[in-house]
GUZA-428830 format. One line per 5 residues: for each residue x, z, y of C-alpha. Coordinates in Angstrom, 2 decimals, padded with zeros to 5 digits, m for minus. Each point is the difference from the previous one (the first is absolute). Layout:
// GUZA-428830
X,Z,Y ~ ...
***
This chain:
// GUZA-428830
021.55,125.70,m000.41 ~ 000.90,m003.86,m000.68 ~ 003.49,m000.59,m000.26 ~ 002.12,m003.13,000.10 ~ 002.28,m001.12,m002.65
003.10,001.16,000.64 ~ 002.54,m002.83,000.01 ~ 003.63,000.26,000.21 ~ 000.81,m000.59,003.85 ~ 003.31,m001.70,m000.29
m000.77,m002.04,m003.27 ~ 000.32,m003.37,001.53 ~ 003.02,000.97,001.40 ~ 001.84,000.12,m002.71 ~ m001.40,m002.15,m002.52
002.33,m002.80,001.19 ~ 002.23,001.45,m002.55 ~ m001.98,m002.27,m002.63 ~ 002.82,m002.81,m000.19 ~ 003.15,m000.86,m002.38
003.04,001.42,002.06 ~ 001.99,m003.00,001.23 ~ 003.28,m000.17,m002.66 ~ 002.79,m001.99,002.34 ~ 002.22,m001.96,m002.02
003.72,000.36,000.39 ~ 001.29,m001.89,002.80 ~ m003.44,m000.53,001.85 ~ m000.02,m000.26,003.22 ~ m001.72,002.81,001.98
m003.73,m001.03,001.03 ~ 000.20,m003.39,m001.10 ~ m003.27,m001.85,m000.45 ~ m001.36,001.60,m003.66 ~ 001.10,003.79,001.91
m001.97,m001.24,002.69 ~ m003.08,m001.49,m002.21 ~ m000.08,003.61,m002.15 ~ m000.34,002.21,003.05 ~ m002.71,m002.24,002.44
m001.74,000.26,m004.34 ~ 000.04,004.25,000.46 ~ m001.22,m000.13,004.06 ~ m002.79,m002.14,m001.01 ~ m001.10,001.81,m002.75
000.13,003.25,002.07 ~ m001.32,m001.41,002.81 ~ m002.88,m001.45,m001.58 ~ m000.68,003.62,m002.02 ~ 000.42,001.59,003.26
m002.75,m002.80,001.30 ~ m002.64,000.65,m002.22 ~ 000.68,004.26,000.38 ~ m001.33,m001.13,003.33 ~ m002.93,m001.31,m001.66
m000.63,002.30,m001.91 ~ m000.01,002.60,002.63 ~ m002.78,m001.95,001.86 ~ m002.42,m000.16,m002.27 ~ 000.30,003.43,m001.13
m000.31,001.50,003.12 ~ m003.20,m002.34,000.46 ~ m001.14,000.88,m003.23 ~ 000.58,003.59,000.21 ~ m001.04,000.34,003.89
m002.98,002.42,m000.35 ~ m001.51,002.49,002.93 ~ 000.00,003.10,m001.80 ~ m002.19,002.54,001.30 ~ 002.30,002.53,m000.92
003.18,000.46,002.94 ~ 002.49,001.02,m003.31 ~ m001.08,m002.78,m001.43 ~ 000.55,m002.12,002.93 ~ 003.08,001.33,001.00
001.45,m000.58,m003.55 ~ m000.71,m003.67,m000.21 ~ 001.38,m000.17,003.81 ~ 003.29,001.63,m000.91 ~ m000.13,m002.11,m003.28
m000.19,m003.45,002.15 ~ 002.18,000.93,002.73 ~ 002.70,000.55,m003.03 ~ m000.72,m003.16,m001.42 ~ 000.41,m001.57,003.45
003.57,001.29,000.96 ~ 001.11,m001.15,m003.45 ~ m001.21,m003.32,000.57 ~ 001.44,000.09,003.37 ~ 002.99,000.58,m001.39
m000.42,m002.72,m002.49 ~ m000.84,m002.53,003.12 ~ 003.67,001.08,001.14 ~ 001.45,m000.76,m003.65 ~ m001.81,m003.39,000.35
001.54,m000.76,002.86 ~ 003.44,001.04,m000.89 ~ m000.59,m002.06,m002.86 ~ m000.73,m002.97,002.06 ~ 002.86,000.17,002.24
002.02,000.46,m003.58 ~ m001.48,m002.85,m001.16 ~ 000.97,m002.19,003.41 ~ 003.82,001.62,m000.70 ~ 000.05,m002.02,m003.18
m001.55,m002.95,001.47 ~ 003.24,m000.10,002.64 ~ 002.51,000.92,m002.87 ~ 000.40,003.47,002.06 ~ m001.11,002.47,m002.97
002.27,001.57,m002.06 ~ 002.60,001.55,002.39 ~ m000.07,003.02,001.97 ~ m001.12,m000.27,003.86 ~ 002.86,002.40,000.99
003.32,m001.03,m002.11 ~ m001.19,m003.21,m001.34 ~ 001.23,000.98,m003.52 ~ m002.19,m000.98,m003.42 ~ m002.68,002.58,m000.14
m000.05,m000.68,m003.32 ~ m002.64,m000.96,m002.67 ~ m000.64,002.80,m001.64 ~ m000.83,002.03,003.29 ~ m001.75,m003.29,001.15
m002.10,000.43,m003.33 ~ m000.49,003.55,000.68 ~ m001.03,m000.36,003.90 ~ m000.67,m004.07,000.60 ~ m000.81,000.88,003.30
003.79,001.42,000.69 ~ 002.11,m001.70,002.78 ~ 002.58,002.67,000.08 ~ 002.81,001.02,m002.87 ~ m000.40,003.00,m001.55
003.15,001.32,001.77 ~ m001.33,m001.24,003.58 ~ m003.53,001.99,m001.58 ~ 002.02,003.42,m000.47 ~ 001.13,m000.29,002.91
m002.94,m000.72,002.27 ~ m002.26,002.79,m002.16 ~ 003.38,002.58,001.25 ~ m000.16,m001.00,004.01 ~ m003.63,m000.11,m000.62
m000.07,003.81,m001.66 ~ 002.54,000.93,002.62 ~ m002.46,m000.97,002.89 ~ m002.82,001.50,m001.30 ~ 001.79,003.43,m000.44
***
């Protein structure tokens, strides 16, 4: 039975984590220009790794699109594509997240939680650039969230 390669599903997600963590100086202003410059660097990369993931997908699934005369067969690559295609659907998300990120830096927004309006912070930025809430506001929201859900 042919099989595709199996390729990590969330491996573009986190290879943004290829960069030099940002090392503020002491007295530097929060997001100033160079904090601003270092994080659109990271959701360019990742969005552009994310991009070609997309790529990718596409021609593998044209490459590997075959009518197998066997239904196992057939219903392997199915469930094989349909998982590719939620992960990139989720990745289309990401991109746009990432976009709307990148507009938050553009407008000297990013960097500050959407609830308090306190520093997120770098570190958490370089963990999550996509964050517009402070780890506190986070906890929080994950709590009501958990608490709704039962």
């Amino acid at each position: 039975m042919p099989r595709a390669a199996k390729k990590p599903a969330n491996k573009a997600a986190s290879e943004f984590k290829n960069f030099e963590p940002y090392k503020p100086k002491r007295g530097e202003e929060y997001m100033n220009e160079k904090q601003r410059e270092h994080f659109k660097s990271i959701l360019k990369t990742w969005k552009s790794e994310l991009m070609q993931e997309v790529d990718r997908t596409v021609t593998h699934m044209k490459d590997e699109a075959a009518n197998f005369p066997d239904p196992a067969d057939r219903a392997t690559q199915e469930e094989e594509f349909s998982l590719e295609l939620r992960t990139r659907d989720r990745e289309r998300k990401l991109i746009k997240k990432i976009d709307s990120t990148m507009e938050r830096i553009e407008q000297d927004d990013y960097g500050f939680c959407d609830a308090c309006g306190v520093e997120i912070g770098i570190k958490r930025l370089e963990a999550r650039p996509t964050a517009n809430l402070c780890i506190d506001c986070k906890t929080l929201d994950e709590i009501k969230e958990k608490q709704e859900l039962g």
